[in-house]
C-alpha positions as CSV (number, residue, x, y, z in Angstrom):
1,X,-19.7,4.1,1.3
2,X,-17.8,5.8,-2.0
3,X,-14.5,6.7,-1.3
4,X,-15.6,10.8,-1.9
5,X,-17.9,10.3,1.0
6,X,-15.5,8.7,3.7
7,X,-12.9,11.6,2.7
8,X,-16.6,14.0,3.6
9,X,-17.0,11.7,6.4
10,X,-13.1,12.9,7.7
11,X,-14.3,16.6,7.8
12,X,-17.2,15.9,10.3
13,X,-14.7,14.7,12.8
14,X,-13.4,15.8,16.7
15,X,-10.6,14.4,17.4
16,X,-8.1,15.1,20.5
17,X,-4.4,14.3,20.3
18,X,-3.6,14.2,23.9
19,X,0.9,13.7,24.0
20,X,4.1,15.5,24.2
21,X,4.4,18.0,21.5
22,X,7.7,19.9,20.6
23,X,9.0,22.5,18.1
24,X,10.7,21.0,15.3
25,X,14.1,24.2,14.2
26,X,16.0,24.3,11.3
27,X,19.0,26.5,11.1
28,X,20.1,26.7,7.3
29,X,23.3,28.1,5.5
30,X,26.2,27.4,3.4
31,X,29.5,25.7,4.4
32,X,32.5,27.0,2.4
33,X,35.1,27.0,5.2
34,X,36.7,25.3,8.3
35,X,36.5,27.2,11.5
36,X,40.1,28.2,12.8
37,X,38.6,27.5,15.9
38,X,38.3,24.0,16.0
39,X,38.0,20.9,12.8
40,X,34.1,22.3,12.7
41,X,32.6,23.4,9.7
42,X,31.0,27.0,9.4
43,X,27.8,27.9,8.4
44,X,27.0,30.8,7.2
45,X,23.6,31.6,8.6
46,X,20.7,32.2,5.3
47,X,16.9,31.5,7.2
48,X,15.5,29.4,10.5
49,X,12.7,27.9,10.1
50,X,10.0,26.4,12.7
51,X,7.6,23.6,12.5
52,X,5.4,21.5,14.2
53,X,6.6,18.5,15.9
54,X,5.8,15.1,17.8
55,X,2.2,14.9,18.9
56,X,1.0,18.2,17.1
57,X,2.6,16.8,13.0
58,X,-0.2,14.2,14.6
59,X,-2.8,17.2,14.6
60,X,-1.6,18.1,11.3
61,X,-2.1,15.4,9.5
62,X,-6.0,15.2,10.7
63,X,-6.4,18.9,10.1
64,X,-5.1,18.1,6.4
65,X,-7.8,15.5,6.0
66,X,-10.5,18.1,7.4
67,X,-11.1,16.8,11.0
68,X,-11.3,19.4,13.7
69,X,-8.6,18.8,15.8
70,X,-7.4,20.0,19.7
71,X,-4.1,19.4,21.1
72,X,-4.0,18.1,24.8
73,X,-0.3,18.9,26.5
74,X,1.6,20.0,29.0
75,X,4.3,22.7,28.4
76,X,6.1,25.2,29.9
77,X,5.8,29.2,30.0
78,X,8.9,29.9,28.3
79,X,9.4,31.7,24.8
80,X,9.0,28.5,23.3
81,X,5.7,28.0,24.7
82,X,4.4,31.4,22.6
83,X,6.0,29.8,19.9
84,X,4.3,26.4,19.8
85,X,1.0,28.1,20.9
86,X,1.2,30.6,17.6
87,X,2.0,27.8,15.3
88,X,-1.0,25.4,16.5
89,X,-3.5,28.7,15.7
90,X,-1.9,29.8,12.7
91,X,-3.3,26.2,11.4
92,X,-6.7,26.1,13.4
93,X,-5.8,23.7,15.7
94,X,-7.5,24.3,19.0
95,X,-5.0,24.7,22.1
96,X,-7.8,24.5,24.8
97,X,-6.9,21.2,26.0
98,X,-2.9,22.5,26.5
99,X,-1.7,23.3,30.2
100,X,1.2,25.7,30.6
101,X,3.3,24.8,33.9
102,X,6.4,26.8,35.4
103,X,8.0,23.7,36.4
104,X,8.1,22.5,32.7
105,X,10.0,23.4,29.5
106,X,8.8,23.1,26.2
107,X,10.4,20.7,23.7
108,X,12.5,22.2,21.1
109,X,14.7,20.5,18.5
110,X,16.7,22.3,16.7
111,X,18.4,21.4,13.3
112,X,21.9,22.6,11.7
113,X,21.2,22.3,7.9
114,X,24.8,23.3,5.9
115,X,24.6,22.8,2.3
116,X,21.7,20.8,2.3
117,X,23.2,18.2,5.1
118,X,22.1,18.4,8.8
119,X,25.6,18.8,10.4
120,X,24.1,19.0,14.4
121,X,20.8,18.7,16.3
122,X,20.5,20.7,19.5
123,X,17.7,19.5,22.0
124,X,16.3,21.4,24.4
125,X,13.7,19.3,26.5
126,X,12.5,17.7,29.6
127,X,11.8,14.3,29.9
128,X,10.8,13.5,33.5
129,X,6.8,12.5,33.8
130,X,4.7,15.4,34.7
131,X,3.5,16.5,38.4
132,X,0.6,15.0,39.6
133,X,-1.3,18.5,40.4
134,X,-0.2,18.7,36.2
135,X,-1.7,15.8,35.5
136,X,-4.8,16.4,37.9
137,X,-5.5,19.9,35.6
138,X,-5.1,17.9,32.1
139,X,-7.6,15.1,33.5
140,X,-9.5,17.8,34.3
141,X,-9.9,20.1,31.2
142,X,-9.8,16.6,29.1
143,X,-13.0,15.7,30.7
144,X,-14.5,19.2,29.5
145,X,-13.5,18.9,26.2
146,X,-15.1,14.9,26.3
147,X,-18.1,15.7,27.7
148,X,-18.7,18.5,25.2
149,X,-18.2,15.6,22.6
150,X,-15.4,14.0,20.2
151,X,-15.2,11.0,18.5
152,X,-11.5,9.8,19.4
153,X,-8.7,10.4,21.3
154,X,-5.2,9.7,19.7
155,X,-2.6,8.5,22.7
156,X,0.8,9.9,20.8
157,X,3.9,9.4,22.9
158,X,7.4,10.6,22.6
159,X,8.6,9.5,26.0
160,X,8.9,13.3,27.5
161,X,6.7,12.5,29.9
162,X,2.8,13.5,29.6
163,X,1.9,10.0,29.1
164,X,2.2,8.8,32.6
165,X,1.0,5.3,33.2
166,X,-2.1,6.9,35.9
167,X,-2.7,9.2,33.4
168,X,-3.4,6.9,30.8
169,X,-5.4,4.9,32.9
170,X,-7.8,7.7,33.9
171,X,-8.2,9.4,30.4
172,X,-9.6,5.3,29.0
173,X,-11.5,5.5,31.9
174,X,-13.0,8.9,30.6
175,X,-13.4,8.3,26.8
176,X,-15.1,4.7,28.2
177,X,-17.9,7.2,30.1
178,X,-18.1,9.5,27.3
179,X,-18.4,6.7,24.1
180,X,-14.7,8.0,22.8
181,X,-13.0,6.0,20.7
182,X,-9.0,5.6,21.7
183,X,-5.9,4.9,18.8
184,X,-2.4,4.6,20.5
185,X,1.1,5.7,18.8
186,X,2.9,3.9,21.9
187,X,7.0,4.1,23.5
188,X,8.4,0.9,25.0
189,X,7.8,3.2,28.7
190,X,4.4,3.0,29.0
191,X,4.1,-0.3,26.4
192,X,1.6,-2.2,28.4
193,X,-0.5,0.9,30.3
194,X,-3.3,1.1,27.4
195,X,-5.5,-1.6,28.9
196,X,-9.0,-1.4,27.2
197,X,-8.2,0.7,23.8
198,X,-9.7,0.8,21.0
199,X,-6.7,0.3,18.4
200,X,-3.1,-0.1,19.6
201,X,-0.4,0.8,16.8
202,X,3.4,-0.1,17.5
203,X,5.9,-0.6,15.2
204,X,7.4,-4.2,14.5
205,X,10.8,-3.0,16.5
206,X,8.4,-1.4,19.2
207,X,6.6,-4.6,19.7
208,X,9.6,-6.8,19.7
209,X,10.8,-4.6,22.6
210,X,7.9,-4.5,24.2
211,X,7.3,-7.8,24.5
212,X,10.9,-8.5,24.5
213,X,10.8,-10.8,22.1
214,X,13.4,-11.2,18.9
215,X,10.8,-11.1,15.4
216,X,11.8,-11.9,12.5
217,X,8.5,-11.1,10.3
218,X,10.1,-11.7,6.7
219,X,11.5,-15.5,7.4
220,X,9.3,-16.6,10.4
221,X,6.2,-14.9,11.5
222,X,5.6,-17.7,14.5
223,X,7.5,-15.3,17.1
224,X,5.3,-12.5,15.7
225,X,2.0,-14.7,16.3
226,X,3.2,-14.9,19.9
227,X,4.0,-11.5,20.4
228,X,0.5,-10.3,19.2
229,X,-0.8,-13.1,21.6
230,X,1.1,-12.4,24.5
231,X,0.4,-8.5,23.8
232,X,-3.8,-9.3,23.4
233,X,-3.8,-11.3,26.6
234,X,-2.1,-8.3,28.6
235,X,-3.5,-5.5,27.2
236,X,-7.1,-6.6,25.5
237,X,-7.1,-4.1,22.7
238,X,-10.1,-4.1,20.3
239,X,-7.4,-3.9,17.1
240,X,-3.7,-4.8,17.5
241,X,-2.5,-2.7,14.3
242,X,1.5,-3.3,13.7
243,X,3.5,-1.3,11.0
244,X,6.1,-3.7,9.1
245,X,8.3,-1.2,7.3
246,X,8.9,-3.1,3.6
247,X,6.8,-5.6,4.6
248,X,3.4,-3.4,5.1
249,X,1.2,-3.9,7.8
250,X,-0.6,-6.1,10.0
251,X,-4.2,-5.7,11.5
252,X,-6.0,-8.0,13.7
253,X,-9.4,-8.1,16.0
254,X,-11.5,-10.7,17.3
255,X,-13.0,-11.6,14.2
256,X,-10.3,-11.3,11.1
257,X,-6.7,-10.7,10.5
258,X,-5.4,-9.2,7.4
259,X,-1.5,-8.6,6.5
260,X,-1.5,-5.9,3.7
261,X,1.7,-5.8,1.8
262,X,3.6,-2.3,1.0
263,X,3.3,-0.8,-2.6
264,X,6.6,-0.1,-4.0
265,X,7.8,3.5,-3.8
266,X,11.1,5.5,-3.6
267,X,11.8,6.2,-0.1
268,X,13.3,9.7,0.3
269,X,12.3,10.0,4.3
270,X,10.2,7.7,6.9
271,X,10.3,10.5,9.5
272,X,6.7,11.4,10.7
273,X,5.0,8.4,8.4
274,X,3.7,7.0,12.0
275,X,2.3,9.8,12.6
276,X,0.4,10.0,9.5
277,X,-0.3,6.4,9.7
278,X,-2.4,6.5,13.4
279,X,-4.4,9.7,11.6
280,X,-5.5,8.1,8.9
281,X,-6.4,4.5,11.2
282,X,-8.3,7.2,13.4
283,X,-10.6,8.5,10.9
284,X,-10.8,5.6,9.1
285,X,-12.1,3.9,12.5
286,X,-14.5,7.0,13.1
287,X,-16.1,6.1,10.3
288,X,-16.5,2.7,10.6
289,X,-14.6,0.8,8.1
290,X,-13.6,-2.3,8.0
291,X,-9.8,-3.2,9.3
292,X,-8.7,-4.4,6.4
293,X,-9.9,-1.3,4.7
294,X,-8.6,0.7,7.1
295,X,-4.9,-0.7,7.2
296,X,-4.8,-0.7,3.2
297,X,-5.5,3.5,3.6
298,X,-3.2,3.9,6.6
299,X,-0.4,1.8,4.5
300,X,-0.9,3.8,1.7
301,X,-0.5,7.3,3.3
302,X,2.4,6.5,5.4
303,X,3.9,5.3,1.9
304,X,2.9,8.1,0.2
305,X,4.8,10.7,2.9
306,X,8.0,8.5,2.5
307,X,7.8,9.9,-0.4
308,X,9.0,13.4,0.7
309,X,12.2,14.9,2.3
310,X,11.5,15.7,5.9
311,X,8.4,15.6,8.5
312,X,5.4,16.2,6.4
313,X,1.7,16.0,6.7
314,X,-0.2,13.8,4.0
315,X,-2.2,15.1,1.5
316,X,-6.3,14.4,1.3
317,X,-6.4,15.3,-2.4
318,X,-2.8,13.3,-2.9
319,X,-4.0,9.8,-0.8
320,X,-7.7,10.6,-2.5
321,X,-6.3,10.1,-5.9
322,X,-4.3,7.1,-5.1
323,X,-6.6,5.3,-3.1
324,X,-9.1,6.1,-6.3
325,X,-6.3,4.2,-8.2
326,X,-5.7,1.4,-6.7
327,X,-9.8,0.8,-6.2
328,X,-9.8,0.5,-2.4
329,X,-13.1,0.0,-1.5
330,X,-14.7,0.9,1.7
């Protein structure tokens, strides 16, 4: 396959990214004075801005690659809610799979920018798991939307609580009936629920902590071996794929295991690049590459979004060009 027709292959894609999603504020103005009122700056109000967050920059990401994309989620019926809803159609992602529940309130995190320097984050969220009769009407519209046919589901978790452990073992029970492929961005919570998936993608810190074991990659990788042991021998994933930070990433499944180092690049901001990172590995395994192929393009566009100051979705013409440059075959 040429690199032009994998990045054709992305656009023929259904994915759902089933996780807690969340409105990402930012409140921007100029400081020039001290409040009177207490040793707190002042800011003089100029714009607010709202974006996607969690699970939806997720959704994104694939929708800036060209995959069709719907967004599976429980939140509330608050003003929020209309908010959230309005900024997943504005960038054709489908909301069909989304529940709205009284007994819920929708995520919101809200940024105080002053003179280009965020001063205070105000959260508004709830983080206890979901209801059962809420999880019992997400089961049930995910098994519409699967039976009507996709090609992976993307577990994204933020610890606000739609990834219940039942949950997650019903919905790999589902994309099992239905041929689905499954890729999991996981939280320490839930670590070990994803018996059976298709690729598992912690971090090197999440993995440490979830197998609560101290890893040193750079000086010693034997703790790391055992980890990824230990982990396969709980949770029999098909591919254990582990971000590394500086030291790039590792992939691994029953037949090969490949550690690709990072390319050097000026960090400005590693916010969001695992969330780019699982998009790419998701269309990437849709399509049927190889791992090795498949971690070099995930490395590279979670490198390339470090790249940029705040949250933001890679580019397809951007990770095109570079991938082109560095030859990765596919």
């Amino acid at each position: 396959m040429t690199l032009e027709a994998l990045f054709e292959e992305f656009k023929t894609k259904k994915i759902i990214v089933l996780g807690d999603v969340m409105i990402d504020a930012y409140l921007t103005g100029k400081v020039e004075r001290v409040s009177p009122e207490a040793p707190v700056p002042i800011v003089n109000f100029l714009k607010r801005e709202e974006r996607l967050g969690g699970a939806a920059n997720v959704a994104l990401n694939l929708i800036s690659l060209g995959a069709q994309v719907t967004m599976s989620t429980v939140i509330g019926q608050d003003k929020e809610a209309e908010t959230l809803l309005e900024l997943l159609e504005k960038r054709s992602i489908s909301t069909s799979g989304i529940i709205r529940s009284k007994s819920r309130q929708t995520t919101i995190k809200t940024r105080v920018i002053g003179n280009h320097q965020q001063l205070l984050r105000v959260d508004q969220e709830q983080t206890d798991d979901i209801s059962s009769s809420e999880e019992e009407r997400l089961l049930k519209d995910l098994e519409v939307l699967l039976k009507s046919g996709y090609d992976a589901l993307i577990f994204q978790d933020y610890n606000k609580g739609v990834l219940t452990a039942s949950l997650i073992e019903k919905v790999i029970a589902l994309t099992k009936k239905y041929n689905v492929l499954t890729t999991v961005d996981p939280k320490l919570k839930n670590f070990l629920a994803y018996k059976g998936v298709t690729l598992f993608k912690p971090n090197l810190k999440e993995l440490s902590e979830g197998m609560q074991m101290k890893i040193d990659f750079a000086n010693d990788s034997t703790q790391f071996n055992k980890a990824i042991e230990k982990f396969k021998s709980i949770v029999h994933p098909e591919i254990v794929f582990v971000t590394l930070s500086e030291n790039g990433v590792f992939i691994e499944n029953e037949a090969n295991k490949h550690h690709i180092p990072a390319h050097e690049r000026t960090i400005s901001d590693v916010s969001g690049a695992g969330d780019t990172v699982i998009s790419v590995a998701t269309l990437c395994l849709c399509a049927g590459l190889k791992i090795e192929t498949l971690a070099s393009m995930a490395n590279l566009a979670g490198g390339i979004v470090c790249e940029y100051r705040g949250v933001v979705a890679i580019n397809a013409e951007e990770l095109f060009d570079e991938a082109n440059k560095l030859d990765i075959k596919c």
